[in-house]
CHARMM internal coordinates of N, CA and C (Angstrom, degrees):
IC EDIT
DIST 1 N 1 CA 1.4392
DIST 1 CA 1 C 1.5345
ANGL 1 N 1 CA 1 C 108.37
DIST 1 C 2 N 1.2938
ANGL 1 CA 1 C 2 N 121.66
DIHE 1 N 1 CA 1 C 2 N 142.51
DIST 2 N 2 CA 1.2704
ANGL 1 C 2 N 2 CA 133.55
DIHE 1 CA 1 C 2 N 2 CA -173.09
DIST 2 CA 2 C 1.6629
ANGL 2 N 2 CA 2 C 122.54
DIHE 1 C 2 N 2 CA 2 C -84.45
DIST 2 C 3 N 0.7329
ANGL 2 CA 2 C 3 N 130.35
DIHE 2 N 2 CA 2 C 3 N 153.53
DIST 3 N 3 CA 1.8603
ANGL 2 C 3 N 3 CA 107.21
DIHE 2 CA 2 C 3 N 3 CA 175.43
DIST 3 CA 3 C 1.3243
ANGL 3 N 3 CA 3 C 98.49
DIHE 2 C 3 N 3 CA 3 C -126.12
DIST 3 C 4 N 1.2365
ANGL 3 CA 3 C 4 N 133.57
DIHE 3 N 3 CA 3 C 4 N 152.23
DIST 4 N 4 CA 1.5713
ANGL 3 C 4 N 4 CA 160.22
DIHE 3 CA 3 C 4 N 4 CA -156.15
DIST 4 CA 4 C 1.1773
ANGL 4 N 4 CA 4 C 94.46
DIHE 3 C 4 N 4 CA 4 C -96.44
DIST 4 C 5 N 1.5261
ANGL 4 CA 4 C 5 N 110.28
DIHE 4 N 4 CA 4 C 5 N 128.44
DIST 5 N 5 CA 1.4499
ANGL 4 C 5 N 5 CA 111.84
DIHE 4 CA 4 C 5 N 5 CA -170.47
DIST 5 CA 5 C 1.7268
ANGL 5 N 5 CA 5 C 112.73
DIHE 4 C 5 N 5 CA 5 C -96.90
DIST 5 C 6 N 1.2951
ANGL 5 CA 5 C 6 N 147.99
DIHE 5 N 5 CA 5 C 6 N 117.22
DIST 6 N 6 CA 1.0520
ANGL 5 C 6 N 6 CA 110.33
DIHE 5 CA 5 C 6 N 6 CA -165.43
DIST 6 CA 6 C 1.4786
ANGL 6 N 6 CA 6 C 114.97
DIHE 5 C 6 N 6 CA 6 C -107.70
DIST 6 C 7 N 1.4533
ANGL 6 CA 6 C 7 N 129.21
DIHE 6 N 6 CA 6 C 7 N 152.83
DIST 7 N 7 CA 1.5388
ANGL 6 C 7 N 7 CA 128.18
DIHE 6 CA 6 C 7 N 7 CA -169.31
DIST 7 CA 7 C 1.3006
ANGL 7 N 7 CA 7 C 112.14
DIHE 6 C 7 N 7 CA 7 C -106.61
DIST 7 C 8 N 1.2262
ANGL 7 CA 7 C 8 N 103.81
DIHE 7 N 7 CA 7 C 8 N 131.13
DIST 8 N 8 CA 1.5928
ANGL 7 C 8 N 8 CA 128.22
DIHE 7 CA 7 C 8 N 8 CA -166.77
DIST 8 CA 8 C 1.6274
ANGL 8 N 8 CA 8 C 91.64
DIHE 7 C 8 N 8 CA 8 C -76.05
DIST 8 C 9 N 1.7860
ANGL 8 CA 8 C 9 N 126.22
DIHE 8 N 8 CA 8 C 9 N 115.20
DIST 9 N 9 CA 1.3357
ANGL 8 C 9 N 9 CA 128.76
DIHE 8 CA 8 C 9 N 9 CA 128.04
DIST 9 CA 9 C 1.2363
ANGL 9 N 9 CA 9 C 135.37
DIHE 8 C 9 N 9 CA 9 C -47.05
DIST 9 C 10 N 0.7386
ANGL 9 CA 9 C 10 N 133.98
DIHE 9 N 9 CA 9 C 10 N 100.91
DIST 10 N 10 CA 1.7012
ANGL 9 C 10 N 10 CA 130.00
DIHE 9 CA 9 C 10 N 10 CA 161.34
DIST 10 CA 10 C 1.2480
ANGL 10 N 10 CA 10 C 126.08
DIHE 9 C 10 N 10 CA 10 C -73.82
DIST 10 C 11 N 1.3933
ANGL 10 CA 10 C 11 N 94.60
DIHE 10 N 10 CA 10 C 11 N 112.25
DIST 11 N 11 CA 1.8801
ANGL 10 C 11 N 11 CA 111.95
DIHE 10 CA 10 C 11 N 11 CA 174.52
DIST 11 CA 11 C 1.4605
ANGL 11 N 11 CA 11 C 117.56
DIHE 10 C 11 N 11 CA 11 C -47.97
DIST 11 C 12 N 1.1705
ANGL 11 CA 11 C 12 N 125.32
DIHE 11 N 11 CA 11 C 12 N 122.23
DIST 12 N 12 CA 1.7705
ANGL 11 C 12 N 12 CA 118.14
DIHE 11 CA 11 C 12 N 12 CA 175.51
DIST 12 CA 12 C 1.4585
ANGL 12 N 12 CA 12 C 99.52
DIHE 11 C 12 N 12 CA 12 C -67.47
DIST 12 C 13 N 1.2958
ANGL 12 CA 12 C 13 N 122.49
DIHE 12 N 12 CA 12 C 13 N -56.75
DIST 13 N 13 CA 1.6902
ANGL 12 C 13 N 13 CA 133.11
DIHE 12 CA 12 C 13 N 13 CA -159.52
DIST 13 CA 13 C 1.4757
ANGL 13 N 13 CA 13 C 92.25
DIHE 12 C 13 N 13 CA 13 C -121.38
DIST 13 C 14 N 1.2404
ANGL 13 CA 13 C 14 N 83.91
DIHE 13 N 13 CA 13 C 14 N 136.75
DIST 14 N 14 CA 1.6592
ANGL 13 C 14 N 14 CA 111.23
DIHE 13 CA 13 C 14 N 14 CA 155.35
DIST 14 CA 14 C 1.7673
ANGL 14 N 14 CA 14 C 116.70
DIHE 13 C 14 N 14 CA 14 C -47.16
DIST 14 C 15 N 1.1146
ANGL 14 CA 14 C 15 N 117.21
DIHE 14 N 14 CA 14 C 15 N 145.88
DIST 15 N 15 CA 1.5025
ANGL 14 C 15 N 15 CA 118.34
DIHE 14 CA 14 C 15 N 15 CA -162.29
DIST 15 CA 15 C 1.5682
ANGL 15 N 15 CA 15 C 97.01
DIHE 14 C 15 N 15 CA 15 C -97.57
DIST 15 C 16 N 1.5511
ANGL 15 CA 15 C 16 N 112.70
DIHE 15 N 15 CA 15 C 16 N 141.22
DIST 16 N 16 CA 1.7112
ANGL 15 C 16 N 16 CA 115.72
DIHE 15 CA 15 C 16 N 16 CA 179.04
DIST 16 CA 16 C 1.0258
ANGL 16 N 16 CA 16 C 96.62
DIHE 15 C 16 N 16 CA 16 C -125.69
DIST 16 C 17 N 1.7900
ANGL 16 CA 16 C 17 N 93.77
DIHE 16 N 16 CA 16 C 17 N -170.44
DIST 17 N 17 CA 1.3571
ANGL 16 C 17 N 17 CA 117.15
DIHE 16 CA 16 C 17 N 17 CA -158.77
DIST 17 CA 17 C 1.5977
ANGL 17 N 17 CA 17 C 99.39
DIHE 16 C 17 N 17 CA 17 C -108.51
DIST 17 C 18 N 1.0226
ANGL 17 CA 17 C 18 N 127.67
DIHE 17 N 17 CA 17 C 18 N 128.92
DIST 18 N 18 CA 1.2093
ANGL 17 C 18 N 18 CA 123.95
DIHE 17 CA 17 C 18 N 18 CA -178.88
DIST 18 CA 18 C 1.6120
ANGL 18 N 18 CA 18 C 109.32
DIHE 17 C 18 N 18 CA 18 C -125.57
DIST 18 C 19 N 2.1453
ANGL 18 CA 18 C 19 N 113.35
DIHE 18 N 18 CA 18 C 19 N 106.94
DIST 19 N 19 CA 1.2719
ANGL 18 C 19 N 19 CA 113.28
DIHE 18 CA 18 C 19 N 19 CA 154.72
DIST 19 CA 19 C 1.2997
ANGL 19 N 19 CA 19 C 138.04
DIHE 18 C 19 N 19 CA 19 C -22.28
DIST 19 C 20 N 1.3256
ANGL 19 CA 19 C 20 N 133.51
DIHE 19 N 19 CA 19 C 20 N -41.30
DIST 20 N 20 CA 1.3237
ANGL 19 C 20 N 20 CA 128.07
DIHE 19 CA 19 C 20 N 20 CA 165.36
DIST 20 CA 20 C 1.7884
ANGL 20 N 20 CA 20 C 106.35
DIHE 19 C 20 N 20 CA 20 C -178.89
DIST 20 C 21 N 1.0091
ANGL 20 CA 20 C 21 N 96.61
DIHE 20 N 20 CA 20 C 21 N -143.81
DIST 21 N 21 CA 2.0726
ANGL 20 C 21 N 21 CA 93.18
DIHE 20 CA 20 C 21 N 21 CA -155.66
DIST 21 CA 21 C 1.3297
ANGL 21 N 21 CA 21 C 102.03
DIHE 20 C 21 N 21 CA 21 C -155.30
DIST 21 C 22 N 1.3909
ANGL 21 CA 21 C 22 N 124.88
DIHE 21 N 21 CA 21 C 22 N 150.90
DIST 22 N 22 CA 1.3604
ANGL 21 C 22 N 22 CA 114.04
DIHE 21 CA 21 C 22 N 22 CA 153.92
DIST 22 CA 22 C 1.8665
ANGL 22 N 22 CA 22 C 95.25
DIHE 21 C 22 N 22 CA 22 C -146.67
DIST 22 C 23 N 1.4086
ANGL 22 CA 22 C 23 N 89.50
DIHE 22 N 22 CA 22 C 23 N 155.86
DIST 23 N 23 CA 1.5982
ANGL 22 C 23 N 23 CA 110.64
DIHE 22 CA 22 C 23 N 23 CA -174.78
DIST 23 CA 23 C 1.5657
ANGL 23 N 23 CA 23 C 134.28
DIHE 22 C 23 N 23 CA 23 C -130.38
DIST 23 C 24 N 1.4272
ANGL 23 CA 23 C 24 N 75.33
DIHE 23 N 23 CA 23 C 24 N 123.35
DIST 24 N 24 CA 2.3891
ANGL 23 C 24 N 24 CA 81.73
DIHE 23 CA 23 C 24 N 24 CA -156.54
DIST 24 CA 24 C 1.7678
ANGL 24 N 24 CA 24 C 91.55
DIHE 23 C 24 N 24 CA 24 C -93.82
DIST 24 C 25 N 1.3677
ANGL 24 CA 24 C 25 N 111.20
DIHE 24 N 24 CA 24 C 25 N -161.85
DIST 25 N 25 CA 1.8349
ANGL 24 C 25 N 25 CA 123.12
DIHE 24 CA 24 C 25 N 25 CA -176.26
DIST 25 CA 25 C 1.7355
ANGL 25 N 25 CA 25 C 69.93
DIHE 24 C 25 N 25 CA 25 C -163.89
DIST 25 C 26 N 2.0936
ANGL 25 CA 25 C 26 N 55.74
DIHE 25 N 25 CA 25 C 26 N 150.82
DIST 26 N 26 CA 1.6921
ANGL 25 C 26 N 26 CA 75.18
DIHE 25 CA 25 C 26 N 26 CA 169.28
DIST 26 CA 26 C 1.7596
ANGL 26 N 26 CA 26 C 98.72
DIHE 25 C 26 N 26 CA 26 C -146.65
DIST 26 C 27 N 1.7926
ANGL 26 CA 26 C 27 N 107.40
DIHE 26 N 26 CA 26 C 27 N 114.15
DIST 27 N 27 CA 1.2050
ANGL 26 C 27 N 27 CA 107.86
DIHE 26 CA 26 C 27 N 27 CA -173.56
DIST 27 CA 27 C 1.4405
ANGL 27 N 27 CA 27 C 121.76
DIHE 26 C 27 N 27 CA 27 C 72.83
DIST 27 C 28 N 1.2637
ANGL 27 CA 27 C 28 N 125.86
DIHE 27 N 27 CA 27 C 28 N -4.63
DIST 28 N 28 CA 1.5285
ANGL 27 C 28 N 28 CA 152.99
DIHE 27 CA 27 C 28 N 28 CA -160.22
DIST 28 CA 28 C 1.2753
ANGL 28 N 28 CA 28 C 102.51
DIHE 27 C 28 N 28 CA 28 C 44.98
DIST 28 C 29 N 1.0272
ANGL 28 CA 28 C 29 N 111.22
DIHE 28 N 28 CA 28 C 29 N 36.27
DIST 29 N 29 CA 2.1282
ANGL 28 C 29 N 29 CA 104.40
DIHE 28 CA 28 C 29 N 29 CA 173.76
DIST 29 CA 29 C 1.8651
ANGL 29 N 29 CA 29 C 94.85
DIHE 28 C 29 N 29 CA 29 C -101.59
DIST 29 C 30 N 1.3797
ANGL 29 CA 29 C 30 N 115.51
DIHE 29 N 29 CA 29 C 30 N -39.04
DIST 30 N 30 CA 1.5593
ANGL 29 C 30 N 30 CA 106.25
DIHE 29 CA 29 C 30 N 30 CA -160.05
DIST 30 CA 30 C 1.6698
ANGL 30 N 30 CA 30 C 93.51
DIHE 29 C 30 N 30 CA 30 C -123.68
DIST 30 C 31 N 1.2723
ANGL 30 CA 30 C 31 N 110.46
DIHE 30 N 30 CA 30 C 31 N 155.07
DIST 31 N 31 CA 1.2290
ANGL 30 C 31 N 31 CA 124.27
DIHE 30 CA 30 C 31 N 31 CA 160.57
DIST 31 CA 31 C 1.2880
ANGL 31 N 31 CA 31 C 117.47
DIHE 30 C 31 N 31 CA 31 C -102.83
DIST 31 C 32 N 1.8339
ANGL 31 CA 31 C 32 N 142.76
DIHE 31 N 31 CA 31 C 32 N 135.61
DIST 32 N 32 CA 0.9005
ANGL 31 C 32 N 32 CA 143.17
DIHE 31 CA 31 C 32 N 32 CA 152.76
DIST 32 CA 32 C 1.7839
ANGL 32 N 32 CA 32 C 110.92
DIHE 31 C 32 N 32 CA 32 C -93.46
DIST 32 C 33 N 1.5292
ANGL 32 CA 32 C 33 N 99.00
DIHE 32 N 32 CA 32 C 33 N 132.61
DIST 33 N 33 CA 1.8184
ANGL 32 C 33 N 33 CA 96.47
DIHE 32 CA 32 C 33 N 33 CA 167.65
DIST 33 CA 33 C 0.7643
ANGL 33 N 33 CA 33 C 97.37
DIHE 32 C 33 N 33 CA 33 C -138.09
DIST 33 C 34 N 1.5335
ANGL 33 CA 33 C 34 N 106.03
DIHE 33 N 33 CA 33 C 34 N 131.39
DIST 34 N 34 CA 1.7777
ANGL 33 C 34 N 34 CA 118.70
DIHE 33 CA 33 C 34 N 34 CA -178.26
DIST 34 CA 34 C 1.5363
ANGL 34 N 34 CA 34 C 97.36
DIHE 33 C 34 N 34 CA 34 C -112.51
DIST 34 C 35 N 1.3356
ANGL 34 CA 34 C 35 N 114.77
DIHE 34 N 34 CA 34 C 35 N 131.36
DIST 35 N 35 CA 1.4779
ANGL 34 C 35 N 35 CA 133.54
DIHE 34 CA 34 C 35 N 35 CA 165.59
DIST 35 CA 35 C 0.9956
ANGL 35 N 35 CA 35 C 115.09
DIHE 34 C 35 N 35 CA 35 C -69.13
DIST 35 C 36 N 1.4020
ANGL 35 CA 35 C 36 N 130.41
DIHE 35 N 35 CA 35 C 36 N 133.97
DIST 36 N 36 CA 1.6391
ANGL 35 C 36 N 36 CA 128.81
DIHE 35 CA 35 C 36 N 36 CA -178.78
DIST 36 CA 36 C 1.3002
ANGL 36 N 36 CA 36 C 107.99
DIHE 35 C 36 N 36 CA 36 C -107.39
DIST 36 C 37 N 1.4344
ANGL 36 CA 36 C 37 N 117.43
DIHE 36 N 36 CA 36 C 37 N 161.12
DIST 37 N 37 CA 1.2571
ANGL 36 C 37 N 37 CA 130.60
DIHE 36 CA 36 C 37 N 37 CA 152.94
DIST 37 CA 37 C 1.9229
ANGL 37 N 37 CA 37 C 120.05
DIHE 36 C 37 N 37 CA 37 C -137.98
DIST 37 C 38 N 1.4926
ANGL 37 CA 37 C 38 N 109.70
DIHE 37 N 37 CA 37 C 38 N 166.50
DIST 38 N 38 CA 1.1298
ANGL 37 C 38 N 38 CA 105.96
DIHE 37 CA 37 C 38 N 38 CA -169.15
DIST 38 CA 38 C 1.6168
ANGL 38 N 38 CA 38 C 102.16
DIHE 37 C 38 N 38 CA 38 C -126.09
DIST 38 C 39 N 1.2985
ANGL 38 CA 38 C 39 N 116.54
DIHE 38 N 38 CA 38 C 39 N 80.98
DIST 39 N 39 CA 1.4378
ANGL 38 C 39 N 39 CA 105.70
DIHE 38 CA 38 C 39 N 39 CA 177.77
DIST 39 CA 39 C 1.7051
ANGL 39 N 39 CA 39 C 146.69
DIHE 38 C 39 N 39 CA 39 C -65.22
DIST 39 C 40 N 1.3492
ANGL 39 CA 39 C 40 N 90.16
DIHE 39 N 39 CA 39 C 40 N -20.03
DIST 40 N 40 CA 1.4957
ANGL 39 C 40 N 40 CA 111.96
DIHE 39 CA 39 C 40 N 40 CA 173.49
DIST 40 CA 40 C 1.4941
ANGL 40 N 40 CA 40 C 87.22
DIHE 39 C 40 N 40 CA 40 C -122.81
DIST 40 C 41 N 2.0709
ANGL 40 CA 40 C 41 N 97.39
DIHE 40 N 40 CA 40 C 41 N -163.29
DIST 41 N 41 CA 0.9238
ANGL 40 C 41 N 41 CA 98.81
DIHE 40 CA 40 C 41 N 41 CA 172.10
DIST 41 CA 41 C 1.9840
ANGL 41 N 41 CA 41 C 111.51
DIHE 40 C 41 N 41 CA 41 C -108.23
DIST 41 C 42 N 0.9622
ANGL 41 CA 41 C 42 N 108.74
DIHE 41 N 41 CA 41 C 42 N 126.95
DIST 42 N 42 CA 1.7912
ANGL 41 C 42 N 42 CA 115.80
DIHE 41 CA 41 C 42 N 42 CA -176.50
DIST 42 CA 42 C 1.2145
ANGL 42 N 42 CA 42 C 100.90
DIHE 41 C 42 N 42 CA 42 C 99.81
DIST 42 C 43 N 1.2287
ANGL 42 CA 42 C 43 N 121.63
DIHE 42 N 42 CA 42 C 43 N 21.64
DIST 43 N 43 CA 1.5351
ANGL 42 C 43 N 43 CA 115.75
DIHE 42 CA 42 C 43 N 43 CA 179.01
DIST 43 CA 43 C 1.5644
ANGL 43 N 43 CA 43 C 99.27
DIHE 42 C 43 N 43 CA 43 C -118.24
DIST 43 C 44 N 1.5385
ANGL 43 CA 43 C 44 N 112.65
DIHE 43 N 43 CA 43 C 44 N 111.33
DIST 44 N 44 CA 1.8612
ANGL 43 C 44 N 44 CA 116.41
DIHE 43 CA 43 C 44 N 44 CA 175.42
DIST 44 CA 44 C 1.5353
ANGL 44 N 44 CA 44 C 107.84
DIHE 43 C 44 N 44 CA 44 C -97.40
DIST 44 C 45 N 1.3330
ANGL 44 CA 44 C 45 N 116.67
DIHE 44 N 44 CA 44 C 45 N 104.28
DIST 45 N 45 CA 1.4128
ANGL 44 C 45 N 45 CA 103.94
DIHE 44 CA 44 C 45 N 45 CA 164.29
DIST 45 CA 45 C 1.6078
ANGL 45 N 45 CA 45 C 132.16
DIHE 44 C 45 N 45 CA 45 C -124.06
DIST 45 C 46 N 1.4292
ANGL 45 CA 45 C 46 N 111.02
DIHE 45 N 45 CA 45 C 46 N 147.13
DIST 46 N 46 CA 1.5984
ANGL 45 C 46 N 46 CA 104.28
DIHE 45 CA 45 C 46 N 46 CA -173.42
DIST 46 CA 46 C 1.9758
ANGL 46 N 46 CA 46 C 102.58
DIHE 45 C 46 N 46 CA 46 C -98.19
DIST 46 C 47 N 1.5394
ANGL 46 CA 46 C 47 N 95.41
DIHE 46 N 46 CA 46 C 47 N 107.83
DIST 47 N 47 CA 1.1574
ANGL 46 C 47 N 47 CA 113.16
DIHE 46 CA 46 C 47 N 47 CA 147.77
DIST 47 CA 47 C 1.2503
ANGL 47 N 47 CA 47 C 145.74
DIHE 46 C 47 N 47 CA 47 C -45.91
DIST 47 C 48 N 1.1300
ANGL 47 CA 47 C 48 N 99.52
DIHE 47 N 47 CA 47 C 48 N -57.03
DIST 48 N 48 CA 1.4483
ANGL 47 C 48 N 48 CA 115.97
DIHE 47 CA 47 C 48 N 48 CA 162.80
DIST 48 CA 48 C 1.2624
ANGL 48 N 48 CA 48 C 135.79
DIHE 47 C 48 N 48 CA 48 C -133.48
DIST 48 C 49 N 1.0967
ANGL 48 CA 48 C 49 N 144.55
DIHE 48 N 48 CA 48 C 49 N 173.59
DIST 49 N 49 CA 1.5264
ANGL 48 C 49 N 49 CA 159.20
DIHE 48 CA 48 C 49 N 49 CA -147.49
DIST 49 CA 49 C 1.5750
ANGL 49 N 49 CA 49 C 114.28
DIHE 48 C 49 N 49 CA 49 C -159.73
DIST 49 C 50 N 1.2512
ANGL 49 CA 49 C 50 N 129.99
DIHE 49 N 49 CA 49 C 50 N 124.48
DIST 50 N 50 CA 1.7147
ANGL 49 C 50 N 50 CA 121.50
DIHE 49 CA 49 C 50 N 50 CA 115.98
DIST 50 CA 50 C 1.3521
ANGL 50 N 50 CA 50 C 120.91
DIHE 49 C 50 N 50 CA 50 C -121.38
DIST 50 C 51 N 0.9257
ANGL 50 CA 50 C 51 N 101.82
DIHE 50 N 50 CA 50 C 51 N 176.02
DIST 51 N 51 CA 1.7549
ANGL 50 C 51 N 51 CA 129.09
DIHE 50 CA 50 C 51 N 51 CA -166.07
DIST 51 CA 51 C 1.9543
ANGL 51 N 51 CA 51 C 93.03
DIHE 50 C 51 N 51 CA 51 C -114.84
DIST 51 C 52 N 1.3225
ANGL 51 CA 51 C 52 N 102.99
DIHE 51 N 51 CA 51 C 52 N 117.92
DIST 52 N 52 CA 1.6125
ANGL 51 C 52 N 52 CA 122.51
DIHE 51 CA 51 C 52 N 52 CA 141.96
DIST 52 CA 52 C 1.0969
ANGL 52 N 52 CA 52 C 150.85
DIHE 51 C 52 N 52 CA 52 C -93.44
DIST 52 C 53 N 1.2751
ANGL 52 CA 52 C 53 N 125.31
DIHE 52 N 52 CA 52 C 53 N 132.08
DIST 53 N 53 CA 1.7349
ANGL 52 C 53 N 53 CA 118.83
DIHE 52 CA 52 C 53 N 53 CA 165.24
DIST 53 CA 53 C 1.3129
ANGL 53 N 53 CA 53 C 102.27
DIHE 52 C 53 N 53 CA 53 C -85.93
DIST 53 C 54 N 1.5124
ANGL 53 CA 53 C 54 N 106.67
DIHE 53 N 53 CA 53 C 54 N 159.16
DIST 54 N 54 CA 1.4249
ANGL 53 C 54 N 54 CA 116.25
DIHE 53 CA 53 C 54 N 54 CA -177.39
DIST 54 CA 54 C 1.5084
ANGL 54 N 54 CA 54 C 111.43
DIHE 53 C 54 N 54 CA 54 C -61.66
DIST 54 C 55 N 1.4687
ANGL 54 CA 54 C 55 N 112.46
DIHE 54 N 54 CA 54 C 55 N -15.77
DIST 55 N 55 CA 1.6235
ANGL 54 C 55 N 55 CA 102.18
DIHE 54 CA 54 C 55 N 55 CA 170.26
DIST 55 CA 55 C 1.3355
ANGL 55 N 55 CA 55 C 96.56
DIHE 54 C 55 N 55 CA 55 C -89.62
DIST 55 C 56 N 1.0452
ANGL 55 CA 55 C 56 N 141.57
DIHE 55 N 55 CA 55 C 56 N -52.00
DIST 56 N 56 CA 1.6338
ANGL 55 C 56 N 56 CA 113.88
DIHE 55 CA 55 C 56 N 56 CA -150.44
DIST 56 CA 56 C 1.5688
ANGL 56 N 56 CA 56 C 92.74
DIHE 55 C 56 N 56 CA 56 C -80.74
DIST 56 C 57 N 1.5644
ANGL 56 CA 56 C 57 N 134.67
DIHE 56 N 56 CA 56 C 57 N -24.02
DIST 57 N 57 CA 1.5486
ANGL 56 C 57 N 57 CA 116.47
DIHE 56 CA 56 C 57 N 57 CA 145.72
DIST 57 CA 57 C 1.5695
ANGL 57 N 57 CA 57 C 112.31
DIHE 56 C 57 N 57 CA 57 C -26.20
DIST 57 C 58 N 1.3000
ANGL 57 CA 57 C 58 N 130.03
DIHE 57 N 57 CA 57 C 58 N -85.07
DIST 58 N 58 CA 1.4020
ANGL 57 C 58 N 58 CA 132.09
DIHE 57 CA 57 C 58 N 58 CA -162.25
DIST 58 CA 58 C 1.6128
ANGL 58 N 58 CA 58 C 103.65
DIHE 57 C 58 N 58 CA 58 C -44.98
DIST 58 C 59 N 1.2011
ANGL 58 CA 58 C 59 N 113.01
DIHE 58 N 58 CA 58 C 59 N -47.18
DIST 59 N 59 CA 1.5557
ANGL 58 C 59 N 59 CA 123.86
DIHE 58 CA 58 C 59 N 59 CA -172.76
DIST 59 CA 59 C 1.7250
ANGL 59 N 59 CA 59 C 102.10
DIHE 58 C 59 N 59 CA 59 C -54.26
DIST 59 C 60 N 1.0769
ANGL 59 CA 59 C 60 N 113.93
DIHE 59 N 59 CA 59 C 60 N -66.06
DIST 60 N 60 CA 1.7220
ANGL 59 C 60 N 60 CA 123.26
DIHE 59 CA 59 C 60 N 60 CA 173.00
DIST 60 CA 60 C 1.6076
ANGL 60 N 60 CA 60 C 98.66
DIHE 59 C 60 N 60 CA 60 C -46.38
DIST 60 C 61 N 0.7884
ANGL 60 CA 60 C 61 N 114.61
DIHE 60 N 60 CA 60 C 61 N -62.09
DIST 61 N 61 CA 1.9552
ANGL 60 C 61 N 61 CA 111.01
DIHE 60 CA 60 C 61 N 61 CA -167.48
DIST 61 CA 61 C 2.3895
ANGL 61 N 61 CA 61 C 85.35
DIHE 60 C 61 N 61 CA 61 C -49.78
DIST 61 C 62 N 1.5685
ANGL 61 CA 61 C 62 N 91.42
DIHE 61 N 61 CA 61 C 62 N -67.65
DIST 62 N 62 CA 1.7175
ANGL 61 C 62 N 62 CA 70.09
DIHE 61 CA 61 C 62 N 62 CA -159.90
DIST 62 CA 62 C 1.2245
ANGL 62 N 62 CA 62 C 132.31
DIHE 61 C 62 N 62 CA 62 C -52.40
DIST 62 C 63 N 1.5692
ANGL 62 CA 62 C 63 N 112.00
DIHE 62 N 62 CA 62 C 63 N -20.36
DIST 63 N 63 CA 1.8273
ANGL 62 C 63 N 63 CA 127.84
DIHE 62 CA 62 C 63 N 63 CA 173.36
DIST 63 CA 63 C 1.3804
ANGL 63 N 63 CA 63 C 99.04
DIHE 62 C 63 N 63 CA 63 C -49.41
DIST 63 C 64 N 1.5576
ANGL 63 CA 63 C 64 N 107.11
DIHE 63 N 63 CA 63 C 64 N -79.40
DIST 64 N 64 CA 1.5648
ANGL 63 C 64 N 64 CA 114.38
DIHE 63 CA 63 C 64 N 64 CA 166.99
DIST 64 CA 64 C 1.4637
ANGL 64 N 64 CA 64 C 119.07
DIHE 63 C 64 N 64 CA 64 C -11.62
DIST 64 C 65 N 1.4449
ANGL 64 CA 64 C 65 N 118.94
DIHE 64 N 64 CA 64 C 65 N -73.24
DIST 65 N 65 CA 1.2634
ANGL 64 C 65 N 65 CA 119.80
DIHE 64 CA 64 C 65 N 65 CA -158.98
DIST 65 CA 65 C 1.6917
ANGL 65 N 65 CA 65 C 103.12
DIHE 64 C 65 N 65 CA 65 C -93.21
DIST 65 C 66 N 1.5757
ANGL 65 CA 65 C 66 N 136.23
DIHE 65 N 65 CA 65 C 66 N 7.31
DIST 66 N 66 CA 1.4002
ANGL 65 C 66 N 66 CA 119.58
DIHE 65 CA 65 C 66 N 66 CA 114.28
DIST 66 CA 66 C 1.7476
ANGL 66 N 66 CA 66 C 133.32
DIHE 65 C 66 N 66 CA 66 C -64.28
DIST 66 C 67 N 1.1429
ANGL 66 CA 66 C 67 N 89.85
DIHE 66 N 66 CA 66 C 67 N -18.96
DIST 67 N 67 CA 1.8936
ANGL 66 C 67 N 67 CA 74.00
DIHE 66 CA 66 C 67 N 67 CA 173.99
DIST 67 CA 67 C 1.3968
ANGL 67 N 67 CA 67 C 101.83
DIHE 66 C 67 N 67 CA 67 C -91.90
DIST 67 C 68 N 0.6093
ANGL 67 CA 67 C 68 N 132.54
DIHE 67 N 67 CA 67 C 68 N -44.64
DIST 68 N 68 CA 2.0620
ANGL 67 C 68 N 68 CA 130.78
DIHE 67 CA 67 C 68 N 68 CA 163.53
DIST 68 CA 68 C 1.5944
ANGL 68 N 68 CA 68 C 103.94
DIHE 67 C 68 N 68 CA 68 C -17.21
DIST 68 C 69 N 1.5582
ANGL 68 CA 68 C 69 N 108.01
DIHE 68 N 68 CA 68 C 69 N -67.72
DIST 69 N 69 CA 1.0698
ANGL 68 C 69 N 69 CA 123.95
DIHE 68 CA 68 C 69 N 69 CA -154.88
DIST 69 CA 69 C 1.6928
ANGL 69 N 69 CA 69 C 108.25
DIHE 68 C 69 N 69 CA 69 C -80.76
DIST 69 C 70 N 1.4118
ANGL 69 CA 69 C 70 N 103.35
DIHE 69 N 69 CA 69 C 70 N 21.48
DIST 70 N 70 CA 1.6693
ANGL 69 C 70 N 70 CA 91.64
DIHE 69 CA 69 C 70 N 70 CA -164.26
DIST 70 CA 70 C 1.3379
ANGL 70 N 70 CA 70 C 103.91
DIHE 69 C 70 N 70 CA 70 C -107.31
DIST 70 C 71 N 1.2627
ANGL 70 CA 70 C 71 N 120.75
DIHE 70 N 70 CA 70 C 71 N 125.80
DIST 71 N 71 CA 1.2830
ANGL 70 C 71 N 71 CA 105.13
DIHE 70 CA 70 C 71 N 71 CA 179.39
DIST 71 CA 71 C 1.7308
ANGL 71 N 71 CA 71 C 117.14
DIHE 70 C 71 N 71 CA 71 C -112.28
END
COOR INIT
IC SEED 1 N 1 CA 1 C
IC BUILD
């Protein structure tokens, strides 16, 4: 029997903490969620971004709702 080899991704950036999120559509085919941050104070900014398809939407909800569920 063979064993599955698995391939190491490499992170460009270090992973943060992100205050909260907000989430637009576009055309309802893709989701954009932009990650916020608050660097000062009254200052909201989106750091980051990805873009979804409605599957890798569904895919994110079920990851999510195993780590929820993990005890």
């Amino acid at each position: 029997m063979s064993e599955k080899e698995e391939t190491f991704i490499h992170r460009e950036n270090p992973p943060s903490l992100s205050i909260g999120f907000r989430v637009g559509m576009i055309n309802k085919d893709i989701c954009i969620i932009d990650f916020l941050d608050s660097p000062d104070e009254g200052v909201l900014k989106a750091f980051s971004a990805i873009m979804l398809t409605k599957d890798g939407a569904k895919d994110l909800i079920k990851q999510l709702n195993q780590f929820i569920d993990e005890e």
